[in-house]
Biopython code that builds the backbone (N, CA, C, O; Angstrom):
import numpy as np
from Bio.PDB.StructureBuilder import StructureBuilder

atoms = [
    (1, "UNK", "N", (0.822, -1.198, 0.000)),
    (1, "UNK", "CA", (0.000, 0.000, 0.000)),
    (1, "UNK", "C", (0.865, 1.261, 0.000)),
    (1, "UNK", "O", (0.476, 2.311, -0.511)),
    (2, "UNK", "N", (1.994, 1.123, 0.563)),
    (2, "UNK", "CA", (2.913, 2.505, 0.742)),
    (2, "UNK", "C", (3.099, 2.953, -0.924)),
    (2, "UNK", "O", (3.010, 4.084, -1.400)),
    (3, "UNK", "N", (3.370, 1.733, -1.585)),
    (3, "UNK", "CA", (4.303, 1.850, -3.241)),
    (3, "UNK", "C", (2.922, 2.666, -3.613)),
    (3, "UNK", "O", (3.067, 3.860, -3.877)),
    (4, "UNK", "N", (1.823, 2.211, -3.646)),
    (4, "UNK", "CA", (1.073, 2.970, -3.937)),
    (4, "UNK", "C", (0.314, 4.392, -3.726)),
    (4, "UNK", "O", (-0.524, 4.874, -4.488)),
    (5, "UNK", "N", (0.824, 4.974, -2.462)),
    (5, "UNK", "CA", (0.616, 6.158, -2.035)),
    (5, "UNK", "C", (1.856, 6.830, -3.101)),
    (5, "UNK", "O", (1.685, 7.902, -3.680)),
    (6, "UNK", "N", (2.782, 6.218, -3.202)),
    (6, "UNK", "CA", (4.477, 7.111, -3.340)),
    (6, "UNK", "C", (3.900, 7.148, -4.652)),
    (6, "UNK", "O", (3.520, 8.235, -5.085)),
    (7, "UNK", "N", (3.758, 5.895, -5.489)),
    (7, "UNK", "CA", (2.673, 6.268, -6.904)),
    (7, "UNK", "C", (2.291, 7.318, -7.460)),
    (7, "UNK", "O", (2.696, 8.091, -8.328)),
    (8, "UNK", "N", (0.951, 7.132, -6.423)),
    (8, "UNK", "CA", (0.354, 8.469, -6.793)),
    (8, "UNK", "C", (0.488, 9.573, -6.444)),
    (8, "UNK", "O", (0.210, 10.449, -7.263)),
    (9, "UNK", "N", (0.890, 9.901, -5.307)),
    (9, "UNK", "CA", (1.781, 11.363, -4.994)),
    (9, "UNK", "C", (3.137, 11.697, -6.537)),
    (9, "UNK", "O", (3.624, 12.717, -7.024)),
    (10, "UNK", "N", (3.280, 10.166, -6.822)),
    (10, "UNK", "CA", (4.689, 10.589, -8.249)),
    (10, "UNK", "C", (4.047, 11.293, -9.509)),
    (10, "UNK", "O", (4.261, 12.306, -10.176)),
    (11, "UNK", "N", (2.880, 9.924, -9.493)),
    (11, "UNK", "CA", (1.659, 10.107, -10.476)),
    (11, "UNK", "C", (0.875, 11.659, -10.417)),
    (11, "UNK", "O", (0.775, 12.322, -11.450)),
    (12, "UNK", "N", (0.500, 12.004, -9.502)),
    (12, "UNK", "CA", (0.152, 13.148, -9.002)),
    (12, "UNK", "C", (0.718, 14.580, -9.554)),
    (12, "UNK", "O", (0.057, 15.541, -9.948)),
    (13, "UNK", "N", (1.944, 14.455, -9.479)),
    (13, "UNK", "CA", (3.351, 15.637, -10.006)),
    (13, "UNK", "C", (3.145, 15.752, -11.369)),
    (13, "UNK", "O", (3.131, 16.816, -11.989)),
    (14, "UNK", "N", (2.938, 14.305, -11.969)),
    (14, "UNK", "CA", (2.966, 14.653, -13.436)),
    (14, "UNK", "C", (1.693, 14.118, -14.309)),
    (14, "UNK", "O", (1.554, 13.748, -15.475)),
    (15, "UNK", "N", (0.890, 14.247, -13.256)),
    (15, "UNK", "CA", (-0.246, 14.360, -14.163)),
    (15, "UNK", "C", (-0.867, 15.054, -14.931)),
    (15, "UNK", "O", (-1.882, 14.691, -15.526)),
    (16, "UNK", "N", (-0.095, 16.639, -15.053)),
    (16, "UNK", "CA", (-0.942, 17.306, -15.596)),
    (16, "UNK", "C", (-0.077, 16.803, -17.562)),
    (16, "UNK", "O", (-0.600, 17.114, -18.632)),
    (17, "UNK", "N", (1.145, 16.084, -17.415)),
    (17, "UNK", "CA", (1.235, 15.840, -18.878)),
    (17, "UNK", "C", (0.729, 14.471, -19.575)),
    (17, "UNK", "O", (0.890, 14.193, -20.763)),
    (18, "UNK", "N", (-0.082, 13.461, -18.354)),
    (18, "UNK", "CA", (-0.590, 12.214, -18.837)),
    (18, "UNK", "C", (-1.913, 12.612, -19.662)),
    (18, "UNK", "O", (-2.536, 13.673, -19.627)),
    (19, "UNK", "N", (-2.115, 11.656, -20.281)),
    (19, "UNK", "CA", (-3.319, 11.111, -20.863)),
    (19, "UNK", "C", (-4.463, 10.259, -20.271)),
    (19, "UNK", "O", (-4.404, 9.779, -19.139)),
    (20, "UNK", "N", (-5.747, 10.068, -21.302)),
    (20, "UNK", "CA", (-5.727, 9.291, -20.291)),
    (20, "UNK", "C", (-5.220, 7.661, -20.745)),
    (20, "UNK", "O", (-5.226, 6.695, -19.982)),
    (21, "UNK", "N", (-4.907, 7.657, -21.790)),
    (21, "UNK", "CA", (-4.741, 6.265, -22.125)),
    (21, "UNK", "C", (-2.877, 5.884, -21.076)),
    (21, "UNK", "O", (-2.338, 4.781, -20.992)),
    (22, "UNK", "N", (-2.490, 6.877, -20.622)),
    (22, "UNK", "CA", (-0.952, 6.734, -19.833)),
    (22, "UNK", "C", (-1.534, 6.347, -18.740)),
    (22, "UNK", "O", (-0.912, 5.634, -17.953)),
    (23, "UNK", "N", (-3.061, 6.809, -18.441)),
    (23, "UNK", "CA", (-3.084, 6.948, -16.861)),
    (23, "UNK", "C", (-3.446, 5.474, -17.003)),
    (23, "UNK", "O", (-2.840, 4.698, -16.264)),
    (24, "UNK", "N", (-4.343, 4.983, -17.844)),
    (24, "UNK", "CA", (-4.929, 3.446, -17.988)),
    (24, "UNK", "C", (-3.400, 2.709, -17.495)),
    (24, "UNK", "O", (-3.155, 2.174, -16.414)),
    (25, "UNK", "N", (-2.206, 2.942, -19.052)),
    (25, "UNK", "CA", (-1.530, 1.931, -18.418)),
    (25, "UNK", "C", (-1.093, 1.425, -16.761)),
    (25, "UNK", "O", (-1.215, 0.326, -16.221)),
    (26, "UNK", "N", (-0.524, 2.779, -16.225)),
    (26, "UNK", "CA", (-0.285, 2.870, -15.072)),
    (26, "UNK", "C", (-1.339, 2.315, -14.346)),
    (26, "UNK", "O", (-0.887, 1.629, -13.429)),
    (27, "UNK", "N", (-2.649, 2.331, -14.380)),
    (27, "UNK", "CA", (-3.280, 1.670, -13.526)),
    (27, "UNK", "C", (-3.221, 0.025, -13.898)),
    (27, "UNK", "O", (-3.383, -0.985, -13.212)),
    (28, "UNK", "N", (-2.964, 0.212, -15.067)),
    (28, "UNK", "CA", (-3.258, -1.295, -15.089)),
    (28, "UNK", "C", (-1.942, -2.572, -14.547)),
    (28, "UNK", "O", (-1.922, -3.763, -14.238)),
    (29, "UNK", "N", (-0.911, -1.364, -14.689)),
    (29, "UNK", "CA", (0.210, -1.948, -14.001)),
    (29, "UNK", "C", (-0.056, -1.960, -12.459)),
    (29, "UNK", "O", (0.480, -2.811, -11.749)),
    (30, "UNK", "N", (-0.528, -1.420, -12.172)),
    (30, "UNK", "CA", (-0.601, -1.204, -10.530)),
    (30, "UNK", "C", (-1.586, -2.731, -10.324)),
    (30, "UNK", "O", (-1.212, -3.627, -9.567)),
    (31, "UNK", "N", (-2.758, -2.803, -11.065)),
    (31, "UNK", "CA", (-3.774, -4.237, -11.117)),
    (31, "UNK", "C", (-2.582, -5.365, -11.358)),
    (31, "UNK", "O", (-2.650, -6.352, -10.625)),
    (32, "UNK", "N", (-1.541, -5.314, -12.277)),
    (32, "UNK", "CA", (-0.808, -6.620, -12.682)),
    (32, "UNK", "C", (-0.247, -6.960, -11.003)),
    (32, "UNK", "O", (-0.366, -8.031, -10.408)),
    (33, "UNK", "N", (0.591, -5.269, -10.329)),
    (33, "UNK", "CA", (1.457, -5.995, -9.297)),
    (33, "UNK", "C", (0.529, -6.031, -7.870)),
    (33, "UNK", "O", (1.005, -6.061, -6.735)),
    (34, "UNK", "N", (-0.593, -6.022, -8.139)),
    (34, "UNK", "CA", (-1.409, -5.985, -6.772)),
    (34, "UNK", "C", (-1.864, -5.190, -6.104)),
    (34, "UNK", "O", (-2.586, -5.453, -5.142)),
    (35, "UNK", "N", (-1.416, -3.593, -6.610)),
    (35, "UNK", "CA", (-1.427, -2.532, -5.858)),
    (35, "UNK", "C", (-3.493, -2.118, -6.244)),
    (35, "UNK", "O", (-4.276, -1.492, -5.530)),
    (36, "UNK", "N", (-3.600, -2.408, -6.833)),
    (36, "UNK", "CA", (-5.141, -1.934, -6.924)),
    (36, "UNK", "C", (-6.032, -2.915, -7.734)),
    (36, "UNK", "O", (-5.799, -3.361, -8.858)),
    (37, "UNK", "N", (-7.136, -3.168, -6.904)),
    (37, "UNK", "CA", (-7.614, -4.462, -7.390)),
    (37, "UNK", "C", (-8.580, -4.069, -8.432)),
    (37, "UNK", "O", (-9.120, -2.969, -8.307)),
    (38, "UNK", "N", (-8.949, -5.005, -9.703)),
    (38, "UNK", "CA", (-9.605, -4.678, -11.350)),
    (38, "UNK", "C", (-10.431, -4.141, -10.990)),
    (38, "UNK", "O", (-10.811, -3.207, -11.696)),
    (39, "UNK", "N", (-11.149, -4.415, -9.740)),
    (39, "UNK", "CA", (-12.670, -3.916, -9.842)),
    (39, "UNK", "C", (-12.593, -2.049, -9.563)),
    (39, "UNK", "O", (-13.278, -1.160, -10.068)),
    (40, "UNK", "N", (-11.873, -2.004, -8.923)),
    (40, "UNK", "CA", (-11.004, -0.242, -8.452)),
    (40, "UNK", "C", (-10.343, 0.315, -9.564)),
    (40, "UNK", "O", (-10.122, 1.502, -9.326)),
    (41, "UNK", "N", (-9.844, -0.091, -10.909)),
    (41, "UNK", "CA", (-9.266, 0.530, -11.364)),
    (41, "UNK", "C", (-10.394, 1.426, -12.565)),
    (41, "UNK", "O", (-9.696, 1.714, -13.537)),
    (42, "UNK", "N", (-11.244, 1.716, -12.687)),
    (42, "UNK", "CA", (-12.300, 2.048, -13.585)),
    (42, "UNK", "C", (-11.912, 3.439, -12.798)),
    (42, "UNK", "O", (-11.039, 4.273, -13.039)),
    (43, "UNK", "N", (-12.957, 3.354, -11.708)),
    (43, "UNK", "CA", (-12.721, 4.541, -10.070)),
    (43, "UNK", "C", (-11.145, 5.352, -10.234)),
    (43, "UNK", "O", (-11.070, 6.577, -10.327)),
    (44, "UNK", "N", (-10.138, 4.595, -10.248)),
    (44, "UNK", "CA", (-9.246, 4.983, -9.861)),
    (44, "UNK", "C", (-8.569, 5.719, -11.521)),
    (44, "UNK", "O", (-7.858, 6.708, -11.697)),
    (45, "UNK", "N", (-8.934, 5.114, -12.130)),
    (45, "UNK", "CA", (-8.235, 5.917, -13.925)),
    (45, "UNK", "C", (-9.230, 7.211, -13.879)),
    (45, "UNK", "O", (-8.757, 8.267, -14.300)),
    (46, "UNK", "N", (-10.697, 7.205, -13.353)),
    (46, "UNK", "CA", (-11.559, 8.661, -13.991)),
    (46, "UNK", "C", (-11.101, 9.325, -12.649)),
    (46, "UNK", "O", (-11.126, 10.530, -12.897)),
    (47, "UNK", "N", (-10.613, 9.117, -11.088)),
    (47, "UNK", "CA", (-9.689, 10.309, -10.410)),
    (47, "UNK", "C", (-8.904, 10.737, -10.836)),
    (47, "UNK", "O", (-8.755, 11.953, -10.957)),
    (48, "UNK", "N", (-8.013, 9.740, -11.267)),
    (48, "UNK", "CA", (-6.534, 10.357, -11.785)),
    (48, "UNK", "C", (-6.843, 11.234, -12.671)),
    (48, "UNK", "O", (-6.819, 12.416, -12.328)),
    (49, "UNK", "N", (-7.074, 11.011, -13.532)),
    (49, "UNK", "CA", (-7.915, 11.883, -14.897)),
    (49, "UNK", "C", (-8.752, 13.540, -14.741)),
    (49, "UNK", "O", (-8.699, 14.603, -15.361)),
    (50, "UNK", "N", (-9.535, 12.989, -13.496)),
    (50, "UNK", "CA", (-10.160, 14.310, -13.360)),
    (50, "UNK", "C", (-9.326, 14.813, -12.256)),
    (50, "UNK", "O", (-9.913, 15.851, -11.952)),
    (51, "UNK", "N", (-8.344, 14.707, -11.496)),
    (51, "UNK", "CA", (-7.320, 15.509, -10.534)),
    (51, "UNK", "C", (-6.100, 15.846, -11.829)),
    (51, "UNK", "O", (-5.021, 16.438, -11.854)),
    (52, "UNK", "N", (-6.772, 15.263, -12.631)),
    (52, "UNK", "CA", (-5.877, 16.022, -14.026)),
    (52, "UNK", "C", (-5.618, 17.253, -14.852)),
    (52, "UNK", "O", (-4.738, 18.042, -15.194)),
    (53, "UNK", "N", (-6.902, 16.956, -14.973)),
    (53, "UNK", "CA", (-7.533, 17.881, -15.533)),
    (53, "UNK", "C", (-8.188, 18.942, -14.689)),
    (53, "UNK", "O", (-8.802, 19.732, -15.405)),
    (54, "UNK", "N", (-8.254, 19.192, -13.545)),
    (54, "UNK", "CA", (-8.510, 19.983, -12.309)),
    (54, "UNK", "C", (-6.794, 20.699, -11.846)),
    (54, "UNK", "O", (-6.925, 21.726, -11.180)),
    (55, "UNK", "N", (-5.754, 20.420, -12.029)),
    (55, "UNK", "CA", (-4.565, 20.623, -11.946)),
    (55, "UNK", "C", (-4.121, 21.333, -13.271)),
    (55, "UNK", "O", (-3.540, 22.418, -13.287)),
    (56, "UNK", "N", (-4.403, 20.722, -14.197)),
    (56, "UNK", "CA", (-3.929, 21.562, -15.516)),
    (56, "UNK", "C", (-5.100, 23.156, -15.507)),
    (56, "UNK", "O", (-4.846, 24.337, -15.742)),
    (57, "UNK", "N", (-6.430, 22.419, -15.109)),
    (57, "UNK", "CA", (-6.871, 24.448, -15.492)),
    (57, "UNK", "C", (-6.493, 25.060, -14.609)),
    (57, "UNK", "O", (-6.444, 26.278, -14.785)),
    (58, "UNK", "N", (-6.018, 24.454, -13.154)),
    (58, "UNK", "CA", (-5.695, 25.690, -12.339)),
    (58, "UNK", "C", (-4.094, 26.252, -12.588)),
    (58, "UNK", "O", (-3.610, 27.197, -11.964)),
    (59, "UNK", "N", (-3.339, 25.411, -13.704)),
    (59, "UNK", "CA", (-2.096, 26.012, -14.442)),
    (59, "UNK", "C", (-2.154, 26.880, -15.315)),
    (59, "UNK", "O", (-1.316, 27.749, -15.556)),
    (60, "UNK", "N", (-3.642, 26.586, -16.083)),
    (60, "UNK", "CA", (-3.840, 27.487, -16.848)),
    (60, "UNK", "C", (-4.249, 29.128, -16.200)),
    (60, "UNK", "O", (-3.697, 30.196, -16.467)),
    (61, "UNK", "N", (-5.346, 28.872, -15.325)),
    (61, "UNK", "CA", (-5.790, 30.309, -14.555)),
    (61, "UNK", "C", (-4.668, 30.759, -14.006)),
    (61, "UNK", "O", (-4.698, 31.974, -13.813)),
    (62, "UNK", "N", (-3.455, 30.100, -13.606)),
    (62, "UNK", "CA", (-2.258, 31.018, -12.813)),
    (62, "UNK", "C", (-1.365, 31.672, -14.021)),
    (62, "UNK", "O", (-0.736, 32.712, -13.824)),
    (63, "UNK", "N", (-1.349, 30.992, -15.291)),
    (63, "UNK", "CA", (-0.612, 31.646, -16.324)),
    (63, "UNK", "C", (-1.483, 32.560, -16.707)),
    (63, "UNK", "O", (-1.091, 33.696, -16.973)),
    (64, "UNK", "N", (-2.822, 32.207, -16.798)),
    (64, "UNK", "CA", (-3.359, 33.939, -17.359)),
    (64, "UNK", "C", (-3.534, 34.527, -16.555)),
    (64, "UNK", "O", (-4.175, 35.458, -17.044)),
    (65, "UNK", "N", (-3.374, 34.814, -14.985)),
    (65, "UNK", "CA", (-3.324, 35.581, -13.889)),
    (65, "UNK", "C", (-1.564, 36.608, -14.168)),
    (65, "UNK", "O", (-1.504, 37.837, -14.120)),
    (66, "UNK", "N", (-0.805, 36.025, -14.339)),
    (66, "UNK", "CA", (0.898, 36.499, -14.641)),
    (66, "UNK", "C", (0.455, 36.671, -15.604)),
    (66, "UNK", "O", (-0.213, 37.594, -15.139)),
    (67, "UNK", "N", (0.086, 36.651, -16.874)),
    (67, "UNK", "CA", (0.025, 37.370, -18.018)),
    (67, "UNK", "C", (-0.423, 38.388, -17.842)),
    (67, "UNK", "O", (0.163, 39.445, -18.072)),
    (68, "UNK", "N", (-1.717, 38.261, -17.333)),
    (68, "UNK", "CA", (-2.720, 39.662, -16.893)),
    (68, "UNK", "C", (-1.618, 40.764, -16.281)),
    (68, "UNK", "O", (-1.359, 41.905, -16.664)),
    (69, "UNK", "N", (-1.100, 40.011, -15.234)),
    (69, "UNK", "CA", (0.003, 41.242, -14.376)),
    (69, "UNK", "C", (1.158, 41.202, -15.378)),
    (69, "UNK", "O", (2.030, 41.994, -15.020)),
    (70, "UNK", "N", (1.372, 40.766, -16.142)),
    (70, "UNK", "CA", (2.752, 41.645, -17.088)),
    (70, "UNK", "C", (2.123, 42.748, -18.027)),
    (70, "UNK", "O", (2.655, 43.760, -18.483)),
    (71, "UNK", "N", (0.973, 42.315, -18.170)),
    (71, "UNK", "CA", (0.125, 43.271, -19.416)),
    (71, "UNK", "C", (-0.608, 44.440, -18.862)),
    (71, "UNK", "O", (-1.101, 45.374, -19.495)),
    (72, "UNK", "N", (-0.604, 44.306, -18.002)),
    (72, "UNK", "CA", (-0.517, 45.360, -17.254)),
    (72, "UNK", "C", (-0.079, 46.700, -16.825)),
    (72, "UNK", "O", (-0.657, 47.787, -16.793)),
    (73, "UNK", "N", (1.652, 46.134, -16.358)),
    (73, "UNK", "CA", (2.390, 46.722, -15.912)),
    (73, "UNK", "C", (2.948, 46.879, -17.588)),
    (73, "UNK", "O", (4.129, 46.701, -17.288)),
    (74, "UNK", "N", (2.976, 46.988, -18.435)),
    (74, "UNK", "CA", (3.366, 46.814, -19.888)),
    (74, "UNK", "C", (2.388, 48.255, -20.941)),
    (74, "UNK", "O", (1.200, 48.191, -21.258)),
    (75, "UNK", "N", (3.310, 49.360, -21.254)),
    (75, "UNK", "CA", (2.296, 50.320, -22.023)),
    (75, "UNK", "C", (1.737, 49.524, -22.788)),
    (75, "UNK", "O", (1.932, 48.323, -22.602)),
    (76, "UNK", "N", (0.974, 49.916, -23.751)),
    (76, "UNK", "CA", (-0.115, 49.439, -24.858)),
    (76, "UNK", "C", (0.818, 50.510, -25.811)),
    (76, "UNK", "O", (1.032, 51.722, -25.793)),
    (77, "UNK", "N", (1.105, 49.736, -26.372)),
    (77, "UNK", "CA", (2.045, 50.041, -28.418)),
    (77, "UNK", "C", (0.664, 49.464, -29.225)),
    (77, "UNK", "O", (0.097, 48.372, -29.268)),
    (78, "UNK", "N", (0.481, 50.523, -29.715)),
    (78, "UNK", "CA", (-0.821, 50.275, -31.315)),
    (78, "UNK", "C", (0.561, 49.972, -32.452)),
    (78, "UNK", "O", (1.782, 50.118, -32.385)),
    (79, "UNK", "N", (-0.436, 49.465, -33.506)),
    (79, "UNK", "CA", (0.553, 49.507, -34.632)),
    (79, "UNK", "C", (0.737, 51.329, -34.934)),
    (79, "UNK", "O", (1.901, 51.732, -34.918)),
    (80, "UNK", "N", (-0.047, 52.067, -35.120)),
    (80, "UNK", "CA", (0.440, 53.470, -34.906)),
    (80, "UNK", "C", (1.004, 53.472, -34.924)),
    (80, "UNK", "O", (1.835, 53.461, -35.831)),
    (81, "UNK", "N", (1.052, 53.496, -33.377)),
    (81, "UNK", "CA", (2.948, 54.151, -32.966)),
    (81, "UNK", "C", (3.802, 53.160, -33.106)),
    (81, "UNK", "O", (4.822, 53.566, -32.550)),
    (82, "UNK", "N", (4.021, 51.977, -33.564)),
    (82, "UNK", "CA", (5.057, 51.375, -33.941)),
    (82, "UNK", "C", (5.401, 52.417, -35.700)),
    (82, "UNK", "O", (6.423, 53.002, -36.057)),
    (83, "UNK", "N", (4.040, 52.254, -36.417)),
    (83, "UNK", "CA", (4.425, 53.377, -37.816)),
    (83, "UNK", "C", (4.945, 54.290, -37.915)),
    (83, "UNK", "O", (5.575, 54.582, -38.931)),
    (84, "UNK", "N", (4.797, 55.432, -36.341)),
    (84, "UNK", "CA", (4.665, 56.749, -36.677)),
    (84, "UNK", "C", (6.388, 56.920, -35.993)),
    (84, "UNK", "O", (6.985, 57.930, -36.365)),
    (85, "UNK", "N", (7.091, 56.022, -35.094)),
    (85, "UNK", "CA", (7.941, 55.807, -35.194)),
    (85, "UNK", "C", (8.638, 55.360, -36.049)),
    (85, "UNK", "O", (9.800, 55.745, -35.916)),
    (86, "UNK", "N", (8.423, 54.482, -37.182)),
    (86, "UNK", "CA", (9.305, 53.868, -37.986)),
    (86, "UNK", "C", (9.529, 55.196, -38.840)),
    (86, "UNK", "O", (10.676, 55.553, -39.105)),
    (87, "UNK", "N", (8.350, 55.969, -39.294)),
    (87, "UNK", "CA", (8.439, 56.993, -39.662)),
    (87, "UNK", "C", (9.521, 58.262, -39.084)),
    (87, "UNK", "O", (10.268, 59.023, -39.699)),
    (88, "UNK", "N", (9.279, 58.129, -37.894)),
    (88, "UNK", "CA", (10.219, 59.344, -37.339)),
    (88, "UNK", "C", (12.054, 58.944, -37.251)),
    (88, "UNK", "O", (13.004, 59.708, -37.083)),
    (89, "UNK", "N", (12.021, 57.524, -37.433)),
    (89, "UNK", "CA", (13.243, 56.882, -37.355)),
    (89, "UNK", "C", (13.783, 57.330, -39.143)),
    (89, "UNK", "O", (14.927, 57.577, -39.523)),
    (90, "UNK", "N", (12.707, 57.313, -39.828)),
    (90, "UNK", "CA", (13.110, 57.851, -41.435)),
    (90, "UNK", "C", (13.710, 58.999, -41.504)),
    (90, "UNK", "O", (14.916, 59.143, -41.702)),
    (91, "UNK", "N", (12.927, 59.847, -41.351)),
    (91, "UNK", "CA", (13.271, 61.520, -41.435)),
    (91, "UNK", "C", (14.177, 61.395, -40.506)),
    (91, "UNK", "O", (14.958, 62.215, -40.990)),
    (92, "UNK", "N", (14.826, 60.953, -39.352)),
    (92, "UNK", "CA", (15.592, 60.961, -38.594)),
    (92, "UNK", "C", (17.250, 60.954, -39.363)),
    (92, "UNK", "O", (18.253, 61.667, -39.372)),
    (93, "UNK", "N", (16.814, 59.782, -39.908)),
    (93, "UNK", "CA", (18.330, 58.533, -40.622)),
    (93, "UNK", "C", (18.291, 59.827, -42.072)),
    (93, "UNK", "O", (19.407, 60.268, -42.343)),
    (94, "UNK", "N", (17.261, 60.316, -42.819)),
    (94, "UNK", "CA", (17.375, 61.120, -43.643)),
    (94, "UNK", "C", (18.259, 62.496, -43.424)),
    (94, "UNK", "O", (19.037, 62.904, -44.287)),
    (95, "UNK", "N", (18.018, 63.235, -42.015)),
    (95, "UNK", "CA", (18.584, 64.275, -41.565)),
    (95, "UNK", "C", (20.404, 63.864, -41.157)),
    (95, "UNK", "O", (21.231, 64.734, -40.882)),
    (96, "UNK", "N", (20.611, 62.841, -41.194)),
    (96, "UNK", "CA", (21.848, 62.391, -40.616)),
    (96, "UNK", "C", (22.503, 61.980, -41.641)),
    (96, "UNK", "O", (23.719, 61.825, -41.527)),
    (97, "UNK", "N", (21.819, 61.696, -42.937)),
    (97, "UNK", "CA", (22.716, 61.816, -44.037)),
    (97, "UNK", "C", (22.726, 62.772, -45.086)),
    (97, "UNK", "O", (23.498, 62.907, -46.036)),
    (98, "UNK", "N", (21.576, 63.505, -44.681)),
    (98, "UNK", "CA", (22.043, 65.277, -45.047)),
    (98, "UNK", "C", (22.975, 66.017, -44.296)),
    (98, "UNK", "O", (23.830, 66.550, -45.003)),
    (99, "UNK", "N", (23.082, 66.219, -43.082)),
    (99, "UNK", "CA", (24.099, 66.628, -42.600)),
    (99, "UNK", "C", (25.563, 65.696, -43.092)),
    (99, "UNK", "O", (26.443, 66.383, -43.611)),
    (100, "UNK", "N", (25.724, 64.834, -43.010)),
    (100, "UNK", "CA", (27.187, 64.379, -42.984)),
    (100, "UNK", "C", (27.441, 64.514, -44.371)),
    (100, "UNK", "O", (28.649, 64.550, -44.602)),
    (101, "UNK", "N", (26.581, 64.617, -45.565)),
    (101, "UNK", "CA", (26.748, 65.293, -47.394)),
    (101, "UNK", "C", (27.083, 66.574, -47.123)),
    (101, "UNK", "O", (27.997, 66.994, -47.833)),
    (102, "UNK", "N", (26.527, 67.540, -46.113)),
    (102, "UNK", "CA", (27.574, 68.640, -45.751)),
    (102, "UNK", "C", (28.765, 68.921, -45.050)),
    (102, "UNK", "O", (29.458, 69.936, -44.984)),
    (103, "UNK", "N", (28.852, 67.789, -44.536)),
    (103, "UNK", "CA", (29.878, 68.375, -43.822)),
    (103, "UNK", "C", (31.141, 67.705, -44.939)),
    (103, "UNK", "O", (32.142, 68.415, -45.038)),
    (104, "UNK", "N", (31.132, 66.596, -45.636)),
    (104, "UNK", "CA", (31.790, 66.243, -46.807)),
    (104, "UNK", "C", (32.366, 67.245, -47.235)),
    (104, "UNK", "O", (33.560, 67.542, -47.188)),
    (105, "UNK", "N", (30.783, 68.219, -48.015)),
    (105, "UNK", "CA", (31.198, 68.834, -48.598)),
    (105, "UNK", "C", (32.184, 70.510, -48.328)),
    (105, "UNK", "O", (32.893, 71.106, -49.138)),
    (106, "UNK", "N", (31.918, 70.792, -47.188)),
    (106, "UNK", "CA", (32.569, 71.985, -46.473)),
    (106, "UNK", "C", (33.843, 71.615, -46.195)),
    (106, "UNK", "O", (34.628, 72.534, -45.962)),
    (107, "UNK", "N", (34.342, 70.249, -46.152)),
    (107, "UNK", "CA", (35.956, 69.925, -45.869)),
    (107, "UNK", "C", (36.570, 69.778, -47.042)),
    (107, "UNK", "O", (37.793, 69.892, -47.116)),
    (108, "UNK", "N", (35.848, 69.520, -48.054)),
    (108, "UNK", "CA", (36.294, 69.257, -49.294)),
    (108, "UNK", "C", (36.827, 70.394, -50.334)),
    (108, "UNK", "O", (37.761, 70.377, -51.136)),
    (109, "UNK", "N", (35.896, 71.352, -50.014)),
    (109, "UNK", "CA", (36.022, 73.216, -50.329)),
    (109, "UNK", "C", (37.230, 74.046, -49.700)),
    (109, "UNK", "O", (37.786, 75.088, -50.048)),
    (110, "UNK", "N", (37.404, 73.206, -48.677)),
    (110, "UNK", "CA", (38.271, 73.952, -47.456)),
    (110, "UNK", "C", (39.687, 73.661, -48.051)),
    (110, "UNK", "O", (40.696, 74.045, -47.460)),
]
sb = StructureBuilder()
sb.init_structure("model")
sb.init_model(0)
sb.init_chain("A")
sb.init_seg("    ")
for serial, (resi, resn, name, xyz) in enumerate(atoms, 1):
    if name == "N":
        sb.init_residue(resn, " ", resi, " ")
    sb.init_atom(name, np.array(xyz, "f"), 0.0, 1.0, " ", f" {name:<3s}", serial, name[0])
structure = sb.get_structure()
């Protein structure tokens, strides 16, 4: 009975990446070595399963809880202003190679 607590406490950890056809095998291995008798394992594959799936949405609600708080704390960029910057980065890079065509040219005169 212990192998089988340690089991499912193991089973438990990584259930949120089983299936249910993983959880079947595992139970059914547990029926081969004695740990849970055939008539229990029906019971015991739809717990595992639904402490499964009860574990994975509450992974899910804590990742969109931290998303929520990064998006948050995070300005809001429209495509706009990603444009109206790319734009200002133009005329920018434009003014910087008008100036340095003068200054070429004023050393060149000199």
């Amino acid at each position: 009975m212990t192998g089988l607590l340690e089991r499912s406490l193991l089973l438990g950890l990584g259930v949120l990446t089983l299936t249910r056809d993983k959880v079947r095998e595992f139970v059914d291995k547990l029926v081969e070595e004695g740990e849970v008798r055939p008539e229990e394992a029906p019971s015991v594959i739809d717990k595992l399963v639904a402490r499964g799936e009860k574990e994975r949405e509450e992974l899910r609600k804590l990742v969109r809880e931290e998303l929520d708080k990064a998006r948050a704390s995070m300005p809001v960029v429209s495509r706009k202003d990603i444009e109206d910057l790319s734009q200002k980065i133009d005329e920018l890079a434009a003014k910087v190679e008008e100036l340095a065509g003068k200054r070429t040219t004023k050393r060149q005169t000199s």
